[in-house]
C-alpha positions, 0 to 999 in steps of 0.5 A, spaced: 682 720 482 689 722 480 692 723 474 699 720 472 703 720 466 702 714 463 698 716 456 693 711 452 693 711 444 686 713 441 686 713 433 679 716 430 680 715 421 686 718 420 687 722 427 691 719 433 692 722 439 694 721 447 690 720 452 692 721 460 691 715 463 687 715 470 689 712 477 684 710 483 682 705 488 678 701 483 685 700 479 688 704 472 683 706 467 681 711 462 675 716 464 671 717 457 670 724 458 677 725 458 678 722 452 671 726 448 675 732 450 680 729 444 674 727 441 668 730 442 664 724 438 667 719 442 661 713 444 665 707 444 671 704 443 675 698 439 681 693 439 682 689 433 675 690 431 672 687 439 668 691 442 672 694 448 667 694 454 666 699 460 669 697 467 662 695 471 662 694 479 660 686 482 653 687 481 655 688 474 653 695 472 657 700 469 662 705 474 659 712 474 663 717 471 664 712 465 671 708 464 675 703 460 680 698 462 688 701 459 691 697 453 698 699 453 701 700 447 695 698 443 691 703 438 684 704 441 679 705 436 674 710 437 667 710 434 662 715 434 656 717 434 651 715 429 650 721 424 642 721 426 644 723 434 649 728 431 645 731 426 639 733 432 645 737 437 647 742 430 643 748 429 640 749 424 645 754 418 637 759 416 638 760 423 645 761 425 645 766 419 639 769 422 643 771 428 649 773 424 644 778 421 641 781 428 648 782 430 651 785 424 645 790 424 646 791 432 653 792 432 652 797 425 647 803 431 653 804 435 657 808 429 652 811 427 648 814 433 651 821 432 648 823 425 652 830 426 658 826 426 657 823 419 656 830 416 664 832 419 667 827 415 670 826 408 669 821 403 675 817 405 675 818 411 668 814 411 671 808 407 677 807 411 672 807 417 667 802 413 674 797 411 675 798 419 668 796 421 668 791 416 674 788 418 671 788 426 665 785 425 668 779 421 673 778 426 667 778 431 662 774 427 669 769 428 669 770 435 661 768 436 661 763 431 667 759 435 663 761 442 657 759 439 661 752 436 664 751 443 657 752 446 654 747 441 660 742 443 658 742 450 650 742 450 651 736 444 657 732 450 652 734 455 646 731 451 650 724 449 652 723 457 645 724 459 641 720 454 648 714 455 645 716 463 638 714 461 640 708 457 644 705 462 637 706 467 633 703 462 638 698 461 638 697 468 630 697 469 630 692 464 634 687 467 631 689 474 623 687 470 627 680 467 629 678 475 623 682 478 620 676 473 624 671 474 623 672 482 615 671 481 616 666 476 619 661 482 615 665 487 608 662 483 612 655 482 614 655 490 606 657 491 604 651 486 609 647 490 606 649 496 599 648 494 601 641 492 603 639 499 597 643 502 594 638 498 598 632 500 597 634 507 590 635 507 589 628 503 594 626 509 590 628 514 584 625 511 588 618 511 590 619 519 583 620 521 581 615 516 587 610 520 585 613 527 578 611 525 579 604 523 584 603 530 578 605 534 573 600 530 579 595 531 580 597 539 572 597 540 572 590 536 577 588 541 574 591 547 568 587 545 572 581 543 575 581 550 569 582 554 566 576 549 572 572 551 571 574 559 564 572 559 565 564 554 570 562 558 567 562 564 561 559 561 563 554 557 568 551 561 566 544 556 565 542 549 558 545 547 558 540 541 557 533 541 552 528 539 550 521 543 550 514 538 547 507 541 554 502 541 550 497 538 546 497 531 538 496 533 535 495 526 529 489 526 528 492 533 522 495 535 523 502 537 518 502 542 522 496 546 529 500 545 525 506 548 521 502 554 529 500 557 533 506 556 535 504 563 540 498 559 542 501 553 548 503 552 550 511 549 556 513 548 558 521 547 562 524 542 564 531 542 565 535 535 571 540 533 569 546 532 573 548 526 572 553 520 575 560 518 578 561 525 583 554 524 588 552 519 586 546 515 590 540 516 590 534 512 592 531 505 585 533 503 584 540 508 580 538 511 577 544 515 569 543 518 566 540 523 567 533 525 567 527 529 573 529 534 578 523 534 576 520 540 572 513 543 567 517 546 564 517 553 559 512 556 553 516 558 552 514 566 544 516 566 541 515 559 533 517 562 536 524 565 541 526 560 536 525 554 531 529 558 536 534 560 540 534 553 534 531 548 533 537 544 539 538 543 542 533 541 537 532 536 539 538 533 545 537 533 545 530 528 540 533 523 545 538 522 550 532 522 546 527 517 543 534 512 549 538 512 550 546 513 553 552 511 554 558 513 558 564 514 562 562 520 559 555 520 560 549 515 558 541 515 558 537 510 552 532 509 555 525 512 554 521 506 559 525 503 564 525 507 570 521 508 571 518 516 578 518 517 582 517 523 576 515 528 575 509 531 572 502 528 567 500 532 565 508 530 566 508 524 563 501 522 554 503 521 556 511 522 550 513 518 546 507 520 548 509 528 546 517 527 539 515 523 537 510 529 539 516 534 535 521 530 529 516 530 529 514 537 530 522 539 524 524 535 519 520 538 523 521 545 522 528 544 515 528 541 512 523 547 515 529 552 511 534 549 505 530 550 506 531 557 502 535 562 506 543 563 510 541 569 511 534 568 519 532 568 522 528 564 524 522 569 517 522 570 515 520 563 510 515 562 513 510 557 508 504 558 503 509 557 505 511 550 507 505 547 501 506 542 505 512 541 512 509 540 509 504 535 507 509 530 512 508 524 509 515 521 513 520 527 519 516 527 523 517 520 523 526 520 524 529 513 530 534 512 525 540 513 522 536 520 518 541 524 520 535 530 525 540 533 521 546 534 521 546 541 529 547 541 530 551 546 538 554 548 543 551 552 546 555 557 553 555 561 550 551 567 547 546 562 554 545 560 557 546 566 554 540 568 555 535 561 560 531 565 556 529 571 553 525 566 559 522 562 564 515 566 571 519 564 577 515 562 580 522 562 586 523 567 586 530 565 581 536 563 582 534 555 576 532 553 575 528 548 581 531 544 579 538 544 583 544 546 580 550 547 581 557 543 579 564 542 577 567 535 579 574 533 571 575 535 572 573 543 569 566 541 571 560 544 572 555 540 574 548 542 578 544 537 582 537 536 588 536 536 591 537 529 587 543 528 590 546 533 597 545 531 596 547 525 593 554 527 598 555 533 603 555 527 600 559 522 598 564 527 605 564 529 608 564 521 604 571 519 606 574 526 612 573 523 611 574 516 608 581 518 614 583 522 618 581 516 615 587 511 614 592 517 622 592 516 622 592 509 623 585 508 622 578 503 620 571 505 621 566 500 617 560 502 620 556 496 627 557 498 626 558 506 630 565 506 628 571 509 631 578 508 629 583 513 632 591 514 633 592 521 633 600 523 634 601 529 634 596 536 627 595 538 626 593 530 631 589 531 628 586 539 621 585 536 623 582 530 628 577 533 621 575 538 617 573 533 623 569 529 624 565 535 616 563 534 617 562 527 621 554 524 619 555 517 625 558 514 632 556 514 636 562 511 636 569 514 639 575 510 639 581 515 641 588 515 643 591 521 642 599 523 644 604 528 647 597 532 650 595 539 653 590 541 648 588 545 643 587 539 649 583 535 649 578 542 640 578 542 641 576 535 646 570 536 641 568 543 635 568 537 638 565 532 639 558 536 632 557 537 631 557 530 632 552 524 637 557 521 643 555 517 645 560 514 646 567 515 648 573 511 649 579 515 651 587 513 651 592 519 652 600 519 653 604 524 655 601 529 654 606 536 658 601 542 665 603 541 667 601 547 665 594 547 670 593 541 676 595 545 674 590 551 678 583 550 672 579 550 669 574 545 666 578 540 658 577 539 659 574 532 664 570 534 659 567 540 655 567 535 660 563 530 661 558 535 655 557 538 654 551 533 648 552 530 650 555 523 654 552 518 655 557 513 657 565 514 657 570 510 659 577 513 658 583 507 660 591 508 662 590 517 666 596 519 672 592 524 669 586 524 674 582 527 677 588 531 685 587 532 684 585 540 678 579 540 679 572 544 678 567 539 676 560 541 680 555 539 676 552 534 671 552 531 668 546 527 661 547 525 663 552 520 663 549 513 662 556 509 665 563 510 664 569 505 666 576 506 664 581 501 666 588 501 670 589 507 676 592 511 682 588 514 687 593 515 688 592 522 685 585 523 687 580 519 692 577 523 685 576 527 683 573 521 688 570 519 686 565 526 679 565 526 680 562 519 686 558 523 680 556 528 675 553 523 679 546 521 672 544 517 671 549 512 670 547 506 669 553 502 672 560 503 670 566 499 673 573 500 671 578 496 673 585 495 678 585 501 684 588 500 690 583 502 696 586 500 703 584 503 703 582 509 695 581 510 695 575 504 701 572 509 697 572 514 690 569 512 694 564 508 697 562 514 690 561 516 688 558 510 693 553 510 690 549 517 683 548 513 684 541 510 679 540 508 677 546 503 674 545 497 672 553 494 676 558 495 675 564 492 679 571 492 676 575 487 678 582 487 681 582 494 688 586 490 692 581 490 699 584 488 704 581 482 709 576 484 705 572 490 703 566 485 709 562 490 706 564 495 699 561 493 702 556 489 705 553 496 699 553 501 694 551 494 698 545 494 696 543 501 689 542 499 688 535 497 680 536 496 680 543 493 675 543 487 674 550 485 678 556 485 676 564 483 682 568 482 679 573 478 680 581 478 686 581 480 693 584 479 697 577 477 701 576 473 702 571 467 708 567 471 704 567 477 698 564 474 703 558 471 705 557 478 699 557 480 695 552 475 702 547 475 700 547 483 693 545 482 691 545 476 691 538 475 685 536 480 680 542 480 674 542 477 672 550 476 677 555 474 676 563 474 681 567 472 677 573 468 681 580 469 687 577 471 694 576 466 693 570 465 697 569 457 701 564 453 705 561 459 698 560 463 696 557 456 701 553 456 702 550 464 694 549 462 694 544 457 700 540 460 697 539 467 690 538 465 690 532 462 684 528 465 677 531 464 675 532 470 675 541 468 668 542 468 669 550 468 672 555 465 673 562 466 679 566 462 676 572 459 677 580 460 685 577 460 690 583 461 695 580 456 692 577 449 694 570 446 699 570 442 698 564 436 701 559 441 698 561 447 691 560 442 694 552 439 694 550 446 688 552 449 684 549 442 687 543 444 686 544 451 678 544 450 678 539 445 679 533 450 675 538 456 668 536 457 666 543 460 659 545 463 661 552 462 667 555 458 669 562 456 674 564 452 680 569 453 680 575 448 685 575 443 687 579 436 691 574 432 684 568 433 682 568 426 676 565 422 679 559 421 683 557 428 676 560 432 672 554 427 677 549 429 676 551 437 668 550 435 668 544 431 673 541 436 668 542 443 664 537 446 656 539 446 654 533 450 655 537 457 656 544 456 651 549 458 655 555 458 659 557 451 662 565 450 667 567 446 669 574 445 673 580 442 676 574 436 675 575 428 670 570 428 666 571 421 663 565 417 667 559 418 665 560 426 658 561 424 657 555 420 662 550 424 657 552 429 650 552 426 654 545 423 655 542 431 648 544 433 644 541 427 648 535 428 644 528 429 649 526 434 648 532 439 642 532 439 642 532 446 644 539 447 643 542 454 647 549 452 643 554 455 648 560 455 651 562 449 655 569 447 659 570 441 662 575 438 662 574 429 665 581 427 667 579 420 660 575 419 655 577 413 648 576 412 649 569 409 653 566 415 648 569 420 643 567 417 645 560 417 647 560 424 639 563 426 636 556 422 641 552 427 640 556 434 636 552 439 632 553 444 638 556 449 635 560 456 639 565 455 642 566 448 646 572 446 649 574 438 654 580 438 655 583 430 657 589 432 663 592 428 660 586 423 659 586 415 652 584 416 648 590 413 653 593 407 650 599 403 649 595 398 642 590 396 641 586 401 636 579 400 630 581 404 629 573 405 635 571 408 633 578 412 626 575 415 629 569 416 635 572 421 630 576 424 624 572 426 629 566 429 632 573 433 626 574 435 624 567 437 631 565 439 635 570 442 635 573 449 641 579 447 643 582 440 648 586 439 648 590 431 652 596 433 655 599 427 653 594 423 651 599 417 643 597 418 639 602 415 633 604 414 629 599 409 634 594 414 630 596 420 623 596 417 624 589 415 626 587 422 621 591 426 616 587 421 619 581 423 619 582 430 611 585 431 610 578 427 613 574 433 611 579 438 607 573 442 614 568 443 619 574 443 625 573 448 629 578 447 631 582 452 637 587 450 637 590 443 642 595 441 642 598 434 645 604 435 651 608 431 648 606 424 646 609 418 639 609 421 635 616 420 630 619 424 625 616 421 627 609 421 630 610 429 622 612 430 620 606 427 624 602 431 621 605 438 614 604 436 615 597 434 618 595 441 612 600 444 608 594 446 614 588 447 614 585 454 621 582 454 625 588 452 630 590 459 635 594 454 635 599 448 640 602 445 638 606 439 643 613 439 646 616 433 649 622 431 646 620 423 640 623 426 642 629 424 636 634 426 636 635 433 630 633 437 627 630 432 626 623 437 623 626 442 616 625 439 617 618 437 620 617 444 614 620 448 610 614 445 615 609 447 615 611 453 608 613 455 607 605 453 612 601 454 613 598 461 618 593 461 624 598 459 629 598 465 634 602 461 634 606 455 640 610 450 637 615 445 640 621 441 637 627 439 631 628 443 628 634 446 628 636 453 621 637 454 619 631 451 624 627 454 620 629 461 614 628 459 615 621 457 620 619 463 615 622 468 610 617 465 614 611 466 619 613 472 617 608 477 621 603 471 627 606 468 633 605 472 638 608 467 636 614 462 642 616 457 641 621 453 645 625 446 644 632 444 639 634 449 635 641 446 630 646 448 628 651 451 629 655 458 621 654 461 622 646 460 628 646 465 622 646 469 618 640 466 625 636 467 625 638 475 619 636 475 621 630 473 628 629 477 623 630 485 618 626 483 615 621 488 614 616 483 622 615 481 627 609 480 632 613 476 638 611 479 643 612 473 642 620 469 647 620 463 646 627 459 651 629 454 652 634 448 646 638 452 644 645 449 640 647 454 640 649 461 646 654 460 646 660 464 647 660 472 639 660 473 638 654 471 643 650 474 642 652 479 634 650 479 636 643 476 642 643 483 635 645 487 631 639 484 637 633 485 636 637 491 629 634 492 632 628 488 633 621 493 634 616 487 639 618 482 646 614 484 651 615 478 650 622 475 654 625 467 651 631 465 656 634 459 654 641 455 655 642 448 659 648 445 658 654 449 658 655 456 661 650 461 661 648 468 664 643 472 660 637 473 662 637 480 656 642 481 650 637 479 654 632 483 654 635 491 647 631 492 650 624 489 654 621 495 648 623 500 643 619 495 648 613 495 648 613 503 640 612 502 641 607 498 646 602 501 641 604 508 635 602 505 635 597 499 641 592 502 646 594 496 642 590 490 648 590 486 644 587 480 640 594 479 646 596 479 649 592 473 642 592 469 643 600 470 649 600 465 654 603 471 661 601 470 664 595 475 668 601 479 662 605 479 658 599 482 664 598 487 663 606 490 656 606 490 656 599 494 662 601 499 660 602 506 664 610 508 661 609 515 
């Protein structure tokens, strides 16, 4: 430290004094002690009444010996000590004059030690010398109380620096308690977490042993299954069931004669398909049991031997058939109550009575050889002898419960295996009677017909596949026949591709491929032609070959567009899908439909350009967010312009530039058979869609021009080229330029001749009341489905033109479905009238925000109850933002709406920025807690004045409500507002949230929420947070969206206070986008249902690979 001449100026009351300025290694600045030896009071400073802070190091303590930043040329203000500190440094004055007194009677010995010296003077002498003494001892009584004041001064600085020492160490230990707490507090919290996953991976434990235990019983069920399976197919190399049926009737006949000569009668054999739970049904009436296979039977060769040998069997066999059985794996209905089909006539003819006989004349064959002596045979049976027996009517009709087969003894394999000897086959292969033979999962050889093993081997093979479909994270639609699968890696890929071969009940594939070559692109194409797969939809990321790109080959996607298999393309989301060097064939005529979404073609659209070149037949080309600028638009209208025969283009936000309308104009006109064509969302400007509608216009059937620059000129082009009704849709919304008066006339009379399906009108200032109800009145409501019109003053003239159209008798035929219209100038009475008239469109949608509806005057409760109960029966989308509903407004409609809960078809209901208070806003959540129709609510204020007042009402709401998908609320508080998310968090996909309070501890309940497992949050909007406001629990909110994997779209915005820059919050955003397109496909609806903005939705979805 050295001192320079620089001074810094000190004022204490009245008193101003310079004080030298001190230079160091850490800068210029003012020792304190410097400046108490010019004040010795001096504790802390000011300037213009702000505190004047001690210099401190980077960990924010104070710089020993203490100092102060310079001012130059300002005035610091000293402050003192307070008066009790200084009042404990002073000495007592009883004490002080106590001193004064010992001094003065020391100092008087000394001149008085000599008595001898006394008595020599004179009286005058004495006085003078008394003067004297006097004088000294007042100037040393000065003297000691000026050393014993400086004394006093330095003892009293020295206390102030120890005690000022001693408050900085306190200070210091405090802060030191506070993080020593906060390190514990997170230390806790880290061991709960830690407790947390030592239970989850004990659970998982116990579910790996539990997996582990059922894969054995699986491999042991298998094992078994496999010796079963070894040991019958060798064994039963034959159908094992059958029965034997007489050819001819034998009713009147003696039963006796017909068993004397089983030599001369004919049998024939019937085999039984073994079905049951192990087959697939067939058939218009599933049937799935035992039967008759379709087959004319064998003629039996030995009679007398078969029926010594198989009697017993046989026998059991047709009571089983005639009586009916049921079982666990085994079911045959009783005969009379199933319908024969499919069988031989002379089989079907006399069935019942065929089976009847052969019961008979079993039971008694069958009784006879029982009678027999042990070890005579069967060929050696003595029929004459029996005669007597076989006569007896009483043993020839056995009963349901008949013991004449308890002699049954089993068959086995060589018994089996021996059935054909007895049978005179026409057979020239192994097929007997129709049967094929299966295994079960249990290693049983079942043999069944035909139908049933189709049935079987296809259904088999649909649940493998089936099966493999959901193992990637797949859907299969069987109504539709579209399959969506997510392929991560190549033998994902290899083994899906299998079982897709095997299966032909689908005619549609989505799939998304991850992590590919260019092999696994040319496997998918060699699959894809051993299926029934028409349209493909592909999205492919990270591709791994890259040297397969550069190589001047047919691309795999090109092999698999000229494979002539499938008809309709759609490519979303491919990085260099057609590389600047690829051989492209010639031509392509299969293709009828190609899409693109979301893809680049800076490098190749001149290959573009000519594949579109190649594909003569196609009818319908969709390009959607691909950037054709200059010479990119050039290139693929060139190869636009060789498809003759195109019906559909769409080039929808593909940044089409202004002045290209001559270009589009002139390869339009070349489309002789074109029907409909999307524009939308790009930068055209007016002139160029009057080129474009003057080049077209006349003969399309669907035009599509929102976000575009279509004005006055367009409207104007419009109504003079079409003059026929061939127009059935219209889309001219979201216009950059508003209609002017004349612009607005001619579309008016435009849509008065059109007999549109879908009709959305352009936004425009100068549309008034009475023009928007001459448009309405003017519409033909025969045909249309889809009415929008929006951003207009329509009040209520429109309201009642409209409630006039659709209550008119002549329209009763009303097929509108979508309806959405914006009625800012309407009061209650015209919204009233239009409820009464609305019909039972699907998807009916009231704007009245911005409206007179609610003023603050009073309002009929009656008309109020009626708009509100047709709103909750009719409507699917209200909109009353700041329409003046106040509270009594909002009691009446959650009364109305709880009345009409059951037929509720409300889906998006938006009351916010109202003159609601708190209380009516409660009443509104509650009200909607048990609605199963709602998607959206939207119910913020700022008139909820007290802050966190809704979170208690909020908690409920969300604690029951399980269709909510999207909420917008104010005034809540933090802690609330996590515990009603984290009862609900696998719903929400939105939450936005207003004046955010609460304290520090609930910043740990929020991230509890924000790592859940459970969560589906994929927008977070927090705005006027009054929380979570210093450095520690930012930085604990950024670890827990750390741990976060669903939040896409993320605004967190601080009220007064402390600020921060909302980059901080955001370091983990795109990572959770990247997880997102890889693993749910870039579900762009969840997106929109979310409430992201279209660019927000465009930079979630794009692929950065």
């Amino acid at each position: 430290m050295t001192r320079t001449h620089q001074t810094q100026t000190f004022q204490l009351n009245q008193l101003t004094k310079e004080v030298t300025v001190t230079s160091g290694a850490d800068g210029v600045y003012v020792l304190l002690e410097d400046v108490r030896d010019a004040f010795h009071l001096a504790d802390e400073f000011t300037l213009d009444g702000e505190p004047v802070p001690f210099l401190e190091d980077e960990h924010h303590e104070r710089l020993f010996p203490r100092r102060i930043a310079i001012h130059p040329g300002r005035v610091l203000t000293v402050v003192p000590l307070p008066d009790k500190d200084i009042q404990s440094l002073i000495v007592d004055p009883a004490q002080l004059a106590m001193i004064e007194e010992s001094y003065v009677f020391r100092s008087s010995l000394s001149p008085l030690s000599s008595p001898s010296s006394g008595l020599s003077r004179s009286s005058s002498s004495c006085q003078l010398s008394d003067a004297t003494l006097e004088e000294k001892i007042h100037t040393m009584l000065e003297s000691h109380h000026h050393k014993l004041q400086e004394t006093q001064d330095h003892h009293t600085d020295t206390l102030m620096e120890q005690l000022v020492d001693l408050q900085s160490q306190v200070g210091r230990l405090q802060q030191d308690l506070h993080e020593a707490n906060a390190k514990i507090a997170e230390q806790m919290h880290e061991m709960a977490e830690m407790q947390t996953k030592s239970l989850e991976l004990h659970q998982q434990s116990i579910d790996m042993q539990q997996i582990a235990l059922d894969k054995l019983m699986r491999l042991q069920t298998k094992i078994t299954a496999v010796l079963t399976q070894t040991f019958e197919l060798h064994e039963y190399p034959a159908p094992r069931l059958f029965i034997v049926l007489p050819e001819v009737g034998y009713e009147g006949l003696n039963p006796s004669s017909v068993l004397s000569s089983f030599a001369l009668t004919k049998f024939r054999l019937y085999f039984l398909c073994e079905c049951g739970p192990h087959t697939t049904p067939v058939g218009s009436r599933q049937l799935n049991h035992i039967h008759i296979a379709r087959h004319e039977g064998y003629e039996i060769t030995r009679p007398t031997e078969f029926f010594g040998k198989y009697g017993s069997y046989v026998l059991k066999l047709l009571m089983m058939l005639k009586n009916g059985i049921s079982l666990a794996s085994l079911a045959v209905p009783m005969l009379s109550l199933v319908n024969i089909v499919d069988l031989p006539e002379s089989l079907v003819k006399g069935l019942g009575d065929k089976v009847n006989t052969s019961i008979q004349l079993l039971s008694v064959y069958q009784d006879v050889i029982d009678r027999q002596a042990p070890g005579l045979g069967a060929d050696k049976v003595d029929v004459t002898a029996n005669r007597e027996a076989l006569s007896d009517q009483s043993i020839m009709v056995p009963t349901k419960d008949s013991d004449a087969n308890d002699s049954f003894v089993p068959m086995e394999g060589a018994d089996f295996r021996m059935l054909s000897s007895f049978l005179k086959k026409k057979d020239q292969d192994r097929a007997l009677g129709n049967l094929f033979r299966t295994v079960n999962e249990e290693g049983h050889v079942k043999w069944i017909c035909l139908d049933h093993y189709r049935a079987t081997y296809h259904n088999k093979q649909d649940r493998q596949f089936e099966g493999e479909v959901a193992l990637n994270q797949g859907t299969y639609d069987h109504q539709l026949g579209k399959v969506s699968v997510i392929l991560s890696s190549s033998y994902a890929a290899e083994t899906f591709m299998v079982a897709m071969t095997r299966a032909h009940a689908f005619n549609e594939l989505d799939v998304h491929l991850r992590n590919y070559s260019y092999q696994d692109l040319r496997h998918l194409g060699i699959a894809l032609l051993s299926t029934n797969v028409s349209k493909l939809t592909l999205r492919a990321h990270q591709y791994k070959d890259f040297m397969a790109v550069g190589k001047r080959r047919i691309h795999a996607i090109l092999k698999m567009m000229n494979s002539g298999k499938i008809r309709c393309f759609h490519f979303k989301q491919i990085k260099d899908l057609f590389p600047s060097k690829t051989v492209i064939p010639k031509e392509m005529p299969s293709i009828l439909s190609l899409e693109l979404t979301t893809m680049s073609v800076k490098e190749g659209h001149e290959t573009l350009g000519e594949i579109l070149r190649s594909c003569k037949n196609l009818s319908e080309l969709r390009l959607t967010e691909v950037p054709l600028k200059s010479q990119r638009l050039t290139s693929v209208l060139k190869g636009v312009a060789a498809c003759t025969k195109l019906q559909v283009l769409s080039l929808r936000a593909c940044d089409i530039p202004s002045q290209s309308g001559g270009a589009l104009a002139s390869t339009l006109k070349t489309f002789k058979q074109l029907k409909e064509l999307d524009l939308g969302f790009n930068l055209l400007e007016d002139s160029d869609i009057c080129e474009i509608i003057e080049a077209v216009g006349g003969r399309l059937e669907k035009l599509w021009l929102p976000y575009t620059g279509f004005g006055d000129e367009s409207a104007i082009a419009l109504e003079r080229v079409v003059v026929s009704s061939h127009l059935k849709c219209l889309d001219i919304s979201d216009s950059v330029n508003e209609l002017g008066v004349e612009g607005m006339e001619s579309i008016i009379r435009l849509t008065s001749r059109l007999q549109c399906t879908e009709l959305v009108m352009p936004r425009t200032t100068d549309l008034s009341d009475e023009s928007c109800s001459r448009m309405v009145r003017g519409l033909n409501l025969r045909q249309l489905e889809r009415l929008e019109i929006e951003g207009s003053n329509c009040g209520d003239l429109t309201a009642a033109a409209l409630a006039e159209m659709l209550a008119d008798p002549n329209h009763s035929h009303v097929v509108l479905t979508t309806l959405r219209i914006d009625l800012p100038n309407i009061t209650l009475d015209g919204a009233h009238m239009l409820g009464r008239a609305l019909g039972d469109c699907r998807l009916l949608k009231l704007s009245l925000r911005h409206s007179l509806l609610f003023q603050p005057v009073v309002v009929d409760r009656r008309l109020l109850e009626d708009l509100f109960r047709s709103a909750g029966s009719r409507l699917t989308v209200l909109d009353l933002r700041k329409s003046n509903m106040n509270d009594e407004v909002a009691l009446v409609m959650c009364e109305c709406f709880t009345e009409t809960s059951a037929i509720c078809r409300l889906e998006y209901l938006d009351v916010s920025r109202n003159q609601m208070t708190a209380a009516g806003a409660s009443r509104v959540l509650d009200c909607f807690q048990s609605n199963q129709s709602l998607r959206v609510l939207r119910i913020e204020s700022v008139s909820f004045t007290d802050s966190g007042c809704m979170g208690h009402a909020m908690k409920r709401f969300l604690e029951v409500n399980s269709s909510v998908q999207r909420l917008s609320i104010s005034h809540v508080n933090l802690r609330d507002l996590s515990l009603g998310l984290a009862a609900r968090c696998h719903v929400l996909k939105s939450i936005e949230v207003q004046y955010v309070d609460g304290e520090v501890d609930d910043i740990f309940s929020w991230g509890e929420f924000l790592h859940s497992s459970s969560n589906t949050l994929l927008r977070l909007v927090i705005k006027h947070a009054r929380v979570c406001e210093d450095e520690r629990s930012l930085e604990y909110l950024c670890q827990c969206l750390k741990q976060n994997k669903t939040i896409l779209d993320l605004e967190w915005e601080f009220d007064q206070g402390w600020k921060v820059d909302s980059f901080v919050l955001q370091r983990y955003i795109e990572r959770n986008q990247e997880l997102w397109r890889k693993s749910a496909g870039s579900r762009a609806d969840d997106l929109v249902l979310a409430g992201m903005d279209p660019w927000t939705i465009r930079a979630v979805s794009q692929s950065h690979d």
